[in-house]
ROPAVEX-400860 format. One line per 2 residues: their letters; for each residue x, y, z of N, C-alpha, C. Coordinates in Angstrom, 2 decimals. Last residue first. Layout:
! residues N
a) X,Y,Z,X,Y,Z,X,Y,Z  ...
END
This chain:
! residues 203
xx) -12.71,7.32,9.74,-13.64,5.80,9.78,-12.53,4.90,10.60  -11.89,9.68,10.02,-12.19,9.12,10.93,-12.68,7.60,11.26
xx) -10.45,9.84,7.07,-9.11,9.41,8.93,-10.20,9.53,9.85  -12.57,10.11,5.53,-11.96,8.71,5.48,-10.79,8.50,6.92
xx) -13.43,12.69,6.37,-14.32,11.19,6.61,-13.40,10.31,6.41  -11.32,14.63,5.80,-11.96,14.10,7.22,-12.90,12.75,7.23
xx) -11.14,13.40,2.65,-10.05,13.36,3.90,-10.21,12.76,5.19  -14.65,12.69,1.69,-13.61,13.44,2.11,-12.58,13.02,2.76
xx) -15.35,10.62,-0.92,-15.26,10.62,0.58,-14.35,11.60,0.67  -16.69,12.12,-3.71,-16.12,11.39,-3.32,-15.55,12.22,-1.65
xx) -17.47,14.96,-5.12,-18.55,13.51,-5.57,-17.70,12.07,-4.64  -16.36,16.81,-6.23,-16.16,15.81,-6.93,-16.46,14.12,-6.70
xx) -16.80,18.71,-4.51,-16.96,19.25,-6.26,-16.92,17.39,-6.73  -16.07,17.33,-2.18,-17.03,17.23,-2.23,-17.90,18.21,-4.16
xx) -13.15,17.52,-3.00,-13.83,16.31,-2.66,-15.24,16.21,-2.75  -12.68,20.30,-3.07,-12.49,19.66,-3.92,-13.33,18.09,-4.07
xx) -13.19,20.39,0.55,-13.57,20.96,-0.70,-13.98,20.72,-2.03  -11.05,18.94,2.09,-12.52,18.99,1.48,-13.61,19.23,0.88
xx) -8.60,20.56,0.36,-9.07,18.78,-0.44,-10.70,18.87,-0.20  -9.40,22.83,1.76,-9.10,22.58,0.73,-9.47,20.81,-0.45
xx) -9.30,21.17,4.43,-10.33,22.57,4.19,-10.32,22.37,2.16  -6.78,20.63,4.45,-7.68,19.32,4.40,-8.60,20.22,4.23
xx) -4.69,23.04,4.08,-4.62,22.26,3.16,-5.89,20.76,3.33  -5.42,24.00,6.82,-5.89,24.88,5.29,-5.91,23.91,4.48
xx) -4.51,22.42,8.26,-6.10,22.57,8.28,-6.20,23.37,7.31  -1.37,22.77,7.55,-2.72,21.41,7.48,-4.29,21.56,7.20
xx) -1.06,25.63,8.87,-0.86,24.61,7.35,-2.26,23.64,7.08  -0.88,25.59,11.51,-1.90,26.83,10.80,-1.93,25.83,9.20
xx) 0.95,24.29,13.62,-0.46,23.81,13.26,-1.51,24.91,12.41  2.81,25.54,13.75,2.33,26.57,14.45,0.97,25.75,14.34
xx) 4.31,23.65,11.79,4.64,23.79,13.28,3.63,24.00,14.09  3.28,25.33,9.78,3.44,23.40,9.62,3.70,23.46,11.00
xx) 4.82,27.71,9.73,3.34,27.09,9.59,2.83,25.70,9.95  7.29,26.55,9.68,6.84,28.07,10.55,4.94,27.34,11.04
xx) 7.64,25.79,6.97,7.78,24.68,7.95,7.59,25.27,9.63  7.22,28.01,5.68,6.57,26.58,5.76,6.58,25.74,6.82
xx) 9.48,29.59,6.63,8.18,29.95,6.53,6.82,28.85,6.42  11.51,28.44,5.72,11.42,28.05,6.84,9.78,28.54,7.34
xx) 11.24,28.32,2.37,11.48,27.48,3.54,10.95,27.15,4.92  10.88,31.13,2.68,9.97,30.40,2.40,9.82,28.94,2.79
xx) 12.67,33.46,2.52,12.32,32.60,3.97,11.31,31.67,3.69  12.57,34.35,0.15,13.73,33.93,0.44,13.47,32.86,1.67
xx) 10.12,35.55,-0.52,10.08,34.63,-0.93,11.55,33.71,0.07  9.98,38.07,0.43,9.81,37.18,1.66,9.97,35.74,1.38
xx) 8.70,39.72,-1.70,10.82,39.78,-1.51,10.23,38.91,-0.28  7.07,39.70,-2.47,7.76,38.51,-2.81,9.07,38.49,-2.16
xx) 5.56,41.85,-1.46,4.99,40.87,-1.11,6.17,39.39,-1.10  7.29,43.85,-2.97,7.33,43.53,-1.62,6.57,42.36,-0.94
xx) 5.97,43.64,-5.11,7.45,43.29,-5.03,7.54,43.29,-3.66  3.29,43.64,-4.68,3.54,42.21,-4.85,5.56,42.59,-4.93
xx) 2.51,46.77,-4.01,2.75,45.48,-3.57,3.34,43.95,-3.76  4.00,47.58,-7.08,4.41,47.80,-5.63,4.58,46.79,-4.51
xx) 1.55,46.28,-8.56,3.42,46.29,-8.55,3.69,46.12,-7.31  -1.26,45.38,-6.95,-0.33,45.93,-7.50,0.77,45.55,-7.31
xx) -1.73,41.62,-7.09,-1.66,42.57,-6.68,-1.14,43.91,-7.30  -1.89,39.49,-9.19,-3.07,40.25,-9.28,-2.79,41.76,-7.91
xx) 0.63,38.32,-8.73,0.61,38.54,-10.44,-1.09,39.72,-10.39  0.87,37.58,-6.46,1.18,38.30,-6.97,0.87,38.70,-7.71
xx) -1.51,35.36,-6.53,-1.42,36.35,-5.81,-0.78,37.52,-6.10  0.15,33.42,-7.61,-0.96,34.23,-8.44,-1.56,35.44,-7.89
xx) 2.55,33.36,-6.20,2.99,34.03,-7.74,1.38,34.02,-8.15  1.08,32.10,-3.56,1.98,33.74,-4.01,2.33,33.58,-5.16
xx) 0.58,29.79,-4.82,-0.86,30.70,-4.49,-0.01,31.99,-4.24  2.59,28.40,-4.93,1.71,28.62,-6.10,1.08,30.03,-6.22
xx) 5.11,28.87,-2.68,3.85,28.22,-3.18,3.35,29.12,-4.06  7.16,29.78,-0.71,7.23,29.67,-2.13,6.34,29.21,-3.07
xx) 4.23,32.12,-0.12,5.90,31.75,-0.76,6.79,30.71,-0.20  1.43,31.58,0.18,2.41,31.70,1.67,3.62,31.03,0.14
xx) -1.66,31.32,-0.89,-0.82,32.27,-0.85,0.58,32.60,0.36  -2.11,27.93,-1.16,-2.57,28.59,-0.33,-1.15,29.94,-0.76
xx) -2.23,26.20,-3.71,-3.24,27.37,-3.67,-2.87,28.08,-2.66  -0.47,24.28,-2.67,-0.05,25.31,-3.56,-0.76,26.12,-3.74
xx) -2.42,22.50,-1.21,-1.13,23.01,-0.57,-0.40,24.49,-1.47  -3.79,21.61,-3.41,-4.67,22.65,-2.43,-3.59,23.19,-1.70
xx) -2.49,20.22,-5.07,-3.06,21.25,-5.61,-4.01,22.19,-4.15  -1.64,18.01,-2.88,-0.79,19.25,-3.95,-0.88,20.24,-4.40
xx) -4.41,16.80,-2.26,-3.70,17.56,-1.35,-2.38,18.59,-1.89  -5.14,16.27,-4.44,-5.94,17.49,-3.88,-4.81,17.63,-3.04
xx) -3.39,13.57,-5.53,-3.44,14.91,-6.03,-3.97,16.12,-5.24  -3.94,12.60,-3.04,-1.99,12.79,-3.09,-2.71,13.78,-3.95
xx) -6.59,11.95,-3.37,-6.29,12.49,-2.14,-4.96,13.02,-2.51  -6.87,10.75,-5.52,-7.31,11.62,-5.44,-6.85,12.22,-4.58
xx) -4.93,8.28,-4.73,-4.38,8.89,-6.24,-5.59,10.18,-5.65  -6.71,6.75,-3.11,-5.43,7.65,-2.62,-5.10,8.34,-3.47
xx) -8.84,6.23,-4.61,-8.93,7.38,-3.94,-7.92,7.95,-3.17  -7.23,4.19,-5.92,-7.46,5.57,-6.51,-7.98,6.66,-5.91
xx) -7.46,2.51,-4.07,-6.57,3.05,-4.29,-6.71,4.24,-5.56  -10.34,1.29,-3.48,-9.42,2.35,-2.80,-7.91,3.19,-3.49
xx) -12.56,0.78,-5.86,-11.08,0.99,-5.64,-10.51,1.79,-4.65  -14.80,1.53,-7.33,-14.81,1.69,-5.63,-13.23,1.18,-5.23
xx) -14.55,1.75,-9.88,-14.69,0.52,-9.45,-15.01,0.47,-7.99  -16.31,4.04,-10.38,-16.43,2.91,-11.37,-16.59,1.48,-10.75
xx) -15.46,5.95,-8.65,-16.67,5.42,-8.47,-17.45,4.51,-9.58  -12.66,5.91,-9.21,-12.88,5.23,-8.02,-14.36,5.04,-8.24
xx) -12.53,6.74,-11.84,-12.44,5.26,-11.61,-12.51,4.81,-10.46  -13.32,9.81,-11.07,-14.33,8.74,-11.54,-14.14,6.91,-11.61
xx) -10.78,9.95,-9.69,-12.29,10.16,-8.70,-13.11,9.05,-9.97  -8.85,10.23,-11.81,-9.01,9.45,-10.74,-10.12,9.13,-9.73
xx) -10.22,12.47,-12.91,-9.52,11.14,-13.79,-9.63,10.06,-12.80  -9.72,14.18,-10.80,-10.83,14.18,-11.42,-11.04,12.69,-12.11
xx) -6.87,14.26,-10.07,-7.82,13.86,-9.03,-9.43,13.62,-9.94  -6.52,15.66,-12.93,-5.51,14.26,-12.20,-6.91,13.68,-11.22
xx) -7.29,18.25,-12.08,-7.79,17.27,-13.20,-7.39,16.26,-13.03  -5.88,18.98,-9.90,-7.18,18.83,-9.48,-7.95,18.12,-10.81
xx) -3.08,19.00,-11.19,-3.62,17.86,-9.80,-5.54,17.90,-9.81  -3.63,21.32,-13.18,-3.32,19.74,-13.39,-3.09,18.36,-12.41
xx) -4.00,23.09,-11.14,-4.84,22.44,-12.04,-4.66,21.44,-12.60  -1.30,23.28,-9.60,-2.55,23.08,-9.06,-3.84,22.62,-9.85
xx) 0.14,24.56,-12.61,0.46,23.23,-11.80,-0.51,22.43,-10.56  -1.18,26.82,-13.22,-1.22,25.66,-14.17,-0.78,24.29,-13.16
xx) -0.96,29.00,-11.57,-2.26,28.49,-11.54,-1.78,26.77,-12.10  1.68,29.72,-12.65,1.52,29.43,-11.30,0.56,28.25,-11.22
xx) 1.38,30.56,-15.54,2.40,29.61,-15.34,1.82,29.17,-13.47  -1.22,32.52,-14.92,-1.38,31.10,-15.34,-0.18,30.20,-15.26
xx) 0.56,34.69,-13.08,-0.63,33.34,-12.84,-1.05,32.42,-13.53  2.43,34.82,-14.97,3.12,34.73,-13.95,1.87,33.64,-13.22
xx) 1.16,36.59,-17.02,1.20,35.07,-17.43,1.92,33.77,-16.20  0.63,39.08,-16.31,-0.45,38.11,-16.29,-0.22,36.49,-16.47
xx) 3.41,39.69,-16.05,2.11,39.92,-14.95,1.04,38.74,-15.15  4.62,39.34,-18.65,5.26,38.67,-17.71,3.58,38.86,-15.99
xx) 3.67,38.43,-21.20,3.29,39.08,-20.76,3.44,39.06,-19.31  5.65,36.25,-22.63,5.27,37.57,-23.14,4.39,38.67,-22.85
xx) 8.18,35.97,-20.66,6.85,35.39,-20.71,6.91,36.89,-21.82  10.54,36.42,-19.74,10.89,36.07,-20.35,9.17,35.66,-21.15
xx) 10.55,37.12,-16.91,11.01,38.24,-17.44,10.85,37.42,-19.06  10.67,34.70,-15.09,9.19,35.78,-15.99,9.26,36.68,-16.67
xx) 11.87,32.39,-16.06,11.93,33.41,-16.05,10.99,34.12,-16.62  11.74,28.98,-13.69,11.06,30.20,-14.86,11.70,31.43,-14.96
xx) 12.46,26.06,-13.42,12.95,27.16,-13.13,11.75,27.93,-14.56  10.44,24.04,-11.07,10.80,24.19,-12.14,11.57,25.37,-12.52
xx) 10.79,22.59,-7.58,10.48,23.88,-8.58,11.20,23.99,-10.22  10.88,19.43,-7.02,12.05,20.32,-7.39,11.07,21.55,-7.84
xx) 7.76,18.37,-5.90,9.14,18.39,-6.62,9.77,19.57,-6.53  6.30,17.78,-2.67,6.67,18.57,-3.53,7.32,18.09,-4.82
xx) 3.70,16.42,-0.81,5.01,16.75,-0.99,5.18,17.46,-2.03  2.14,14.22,1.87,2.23,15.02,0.73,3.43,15.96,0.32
xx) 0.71,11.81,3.53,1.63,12.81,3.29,1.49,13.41,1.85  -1.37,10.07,6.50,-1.19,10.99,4.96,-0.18,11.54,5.19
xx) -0.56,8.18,7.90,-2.17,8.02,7.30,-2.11,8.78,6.19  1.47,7.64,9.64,1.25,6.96,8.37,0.17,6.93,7.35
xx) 0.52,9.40,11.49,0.51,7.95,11.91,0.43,7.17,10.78  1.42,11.98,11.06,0.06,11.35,10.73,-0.06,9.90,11.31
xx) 4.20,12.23,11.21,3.48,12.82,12.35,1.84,12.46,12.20  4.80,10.69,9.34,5.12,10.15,10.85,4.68,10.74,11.67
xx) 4.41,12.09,7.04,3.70,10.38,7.01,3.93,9.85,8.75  5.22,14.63,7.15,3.88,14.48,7.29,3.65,12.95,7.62
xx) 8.05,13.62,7.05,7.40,14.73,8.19,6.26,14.23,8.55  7.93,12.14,4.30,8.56,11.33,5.61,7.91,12.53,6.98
xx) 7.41,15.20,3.12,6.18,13.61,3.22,6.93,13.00,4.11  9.84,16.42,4.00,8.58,16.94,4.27,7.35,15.85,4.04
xx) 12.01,15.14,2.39,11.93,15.28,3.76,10.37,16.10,4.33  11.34,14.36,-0.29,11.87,13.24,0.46,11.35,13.82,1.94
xx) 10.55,16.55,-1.19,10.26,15.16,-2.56,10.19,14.21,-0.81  11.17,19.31,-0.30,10.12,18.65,-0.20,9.75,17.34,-1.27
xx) 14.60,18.30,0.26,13.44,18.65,1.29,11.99,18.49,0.65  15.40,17.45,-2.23,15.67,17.05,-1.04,14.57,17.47,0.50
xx) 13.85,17.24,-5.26,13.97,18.14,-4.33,14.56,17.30,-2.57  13.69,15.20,-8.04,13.53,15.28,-6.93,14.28,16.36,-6.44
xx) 13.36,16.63,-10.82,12.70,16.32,-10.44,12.85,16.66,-9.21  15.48,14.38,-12.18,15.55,15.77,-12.30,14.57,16.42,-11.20
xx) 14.33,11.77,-11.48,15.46,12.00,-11.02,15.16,13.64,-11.08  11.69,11.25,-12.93,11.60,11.41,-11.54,13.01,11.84,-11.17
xx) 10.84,11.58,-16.22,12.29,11.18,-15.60,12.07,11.57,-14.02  9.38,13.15,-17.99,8.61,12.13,-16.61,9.77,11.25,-16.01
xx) 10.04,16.55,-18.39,10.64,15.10,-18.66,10.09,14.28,-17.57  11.42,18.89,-18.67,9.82,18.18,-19.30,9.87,17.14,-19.66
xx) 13.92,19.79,-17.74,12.66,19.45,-16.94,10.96,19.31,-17.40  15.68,20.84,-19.09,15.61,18.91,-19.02,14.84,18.97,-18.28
xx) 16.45,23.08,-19.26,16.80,22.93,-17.92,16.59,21.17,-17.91  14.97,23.86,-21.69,16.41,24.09,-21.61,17.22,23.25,-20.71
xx) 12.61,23.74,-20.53,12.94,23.07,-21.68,14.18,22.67,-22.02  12.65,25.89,-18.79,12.31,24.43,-18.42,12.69,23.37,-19.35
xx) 12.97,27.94,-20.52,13.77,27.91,-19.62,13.77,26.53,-19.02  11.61,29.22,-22.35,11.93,27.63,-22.44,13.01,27.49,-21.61
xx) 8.83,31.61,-22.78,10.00,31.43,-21.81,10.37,29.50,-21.93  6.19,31.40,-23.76,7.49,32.43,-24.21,8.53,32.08,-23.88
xx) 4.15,30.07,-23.10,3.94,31.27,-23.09,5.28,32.42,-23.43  4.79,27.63,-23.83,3.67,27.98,-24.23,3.64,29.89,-24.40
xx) 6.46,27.86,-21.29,7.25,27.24,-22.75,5.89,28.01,-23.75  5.07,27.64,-19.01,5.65,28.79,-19.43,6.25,28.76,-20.73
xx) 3.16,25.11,-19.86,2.41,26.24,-19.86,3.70,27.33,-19.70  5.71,23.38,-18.90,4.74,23.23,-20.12,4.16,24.47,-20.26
xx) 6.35,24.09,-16.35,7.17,24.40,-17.67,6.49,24.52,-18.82  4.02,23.28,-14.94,4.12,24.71,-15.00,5.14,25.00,-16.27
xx) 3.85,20.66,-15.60,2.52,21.61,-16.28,3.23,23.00,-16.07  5.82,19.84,-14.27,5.94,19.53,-16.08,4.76,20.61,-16.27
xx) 4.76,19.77,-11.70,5.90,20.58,-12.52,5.81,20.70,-13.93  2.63,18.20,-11.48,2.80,19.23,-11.22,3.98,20.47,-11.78
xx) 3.78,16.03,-12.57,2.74,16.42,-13.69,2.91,17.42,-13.23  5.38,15.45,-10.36,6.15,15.37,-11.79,5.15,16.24,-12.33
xx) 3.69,15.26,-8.36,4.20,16.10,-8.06,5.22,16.16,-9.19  1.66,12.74,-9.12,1.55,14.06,-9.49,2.05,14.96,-9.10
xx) 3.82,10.36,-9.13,3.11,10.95,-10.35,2.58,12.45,-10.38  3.98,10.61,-6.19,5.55,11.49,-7.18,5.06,11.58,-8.56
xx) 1.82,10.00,-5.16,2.33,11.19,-5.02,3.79,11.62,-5.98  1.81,7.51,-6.41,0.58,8.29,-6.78,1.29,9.74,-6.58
xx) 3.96,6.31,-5.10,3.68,6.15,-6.50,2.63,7.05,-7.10  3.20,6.28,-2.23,4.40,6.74,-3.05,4.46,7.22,-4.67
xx) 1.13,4.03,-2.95,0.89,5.61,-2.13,2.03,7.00,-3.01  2.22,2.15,-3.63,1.29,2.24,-4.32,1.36,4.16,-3.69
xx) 3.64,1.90,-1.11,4.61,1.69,-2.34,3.41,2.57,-3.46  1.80,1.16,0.69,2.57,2.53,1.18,3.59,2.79,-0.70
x) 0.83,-1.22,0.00,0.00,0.00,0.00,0.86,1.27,0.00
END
């Protein structure tokens, strides 16, 4: 089970990436392209802290019940988009959407076959795509955030990007993380017609 688990989460923390290169390549910039990162090659890919050390976090402080994780950040230059503001959110947006379509794909063969294991494949995706929605750098949800604040603001909004790291793991501590990110899946879960998070760690 835990192998199968594994397997769901590094599928969509690859797609996760590949979508954001994909969609900045689209939009001007082949910096990803350049970099060998549109590639379902898992090596390029892994990130030391969140591939490996942040799911081992989550899977031991859960009692093995859930984790979730990252890849490597893809590299972008926005300076390089052809419309660097606006396209800053869809390169962002794009990688959270391609989990919550993932989870979609996957939700219906769970209520095909009732397969548990695809409802882990739903769960590893929502939980990616809802972790990256939330606006806290280095995540998703600050470069769309940005991209809709003023200038001004959002350069100052980002310059915090640097502590992002520890800023996460700030959160993740302070117990403020999590409950955004299962708020989120429950969410999604219920757009999509299948057991929530909270219902399935209480059964």
């Amino acid at each position: 089970m835990i192998f199968i688990t594994l397997l769901f989460l590094l599928v969509a923390m690859i797609v996760h990436e590949i979508s954001h290169g994909l969609v900045a390549h689209w939009l001007g910039d082949d910096t990803a392209k350049r970099a060998g990162r549109l590639t379902l090659n898992p090596i390029p890919h892994i990130d030391p802290f969140w591939t490996l050390i942040f799911p081992a976090l989550l899977f031991f402080t859960t009692g093995g019940r859930f984790m979730i994780g990252m890849a490597k950040p893809v590299p972008v230059d926005f300076s390089k988009l052809r419309n660097p503001r606006r396209d800053m959110v869809w390169v962002a947006l794009s990688g959270p959407l391609s989990n919550i379509l993932m989870a979609a794909v996957l939700a219906f063969f769970f209520k095909m076959t009732h397969n548990q294991l695809f409802l882990y494949g739903v769960y590893m995706n929502l939980g990616l795509g809802a972790l990256n929605l939330i606006p806290l750098p280095p995540l998703d949800g600050s470069r769309i955030l940005a991209g809709l604040l003023p200038v001004e603001w959002a350069i100052l909004y980002l310059r915090i990007e640097r502590f992002g790291f520890l800023l996460v793991l700030l959160f993740y501590f302070a117990g403020f993380l999590m409950p955004w990110v299962r708020m989120g899946m429950d969410f999604f879960c219920w757009l999509l017609r299948v057991p929530s998070l909270t219902q399935w760690l209480t059964q």
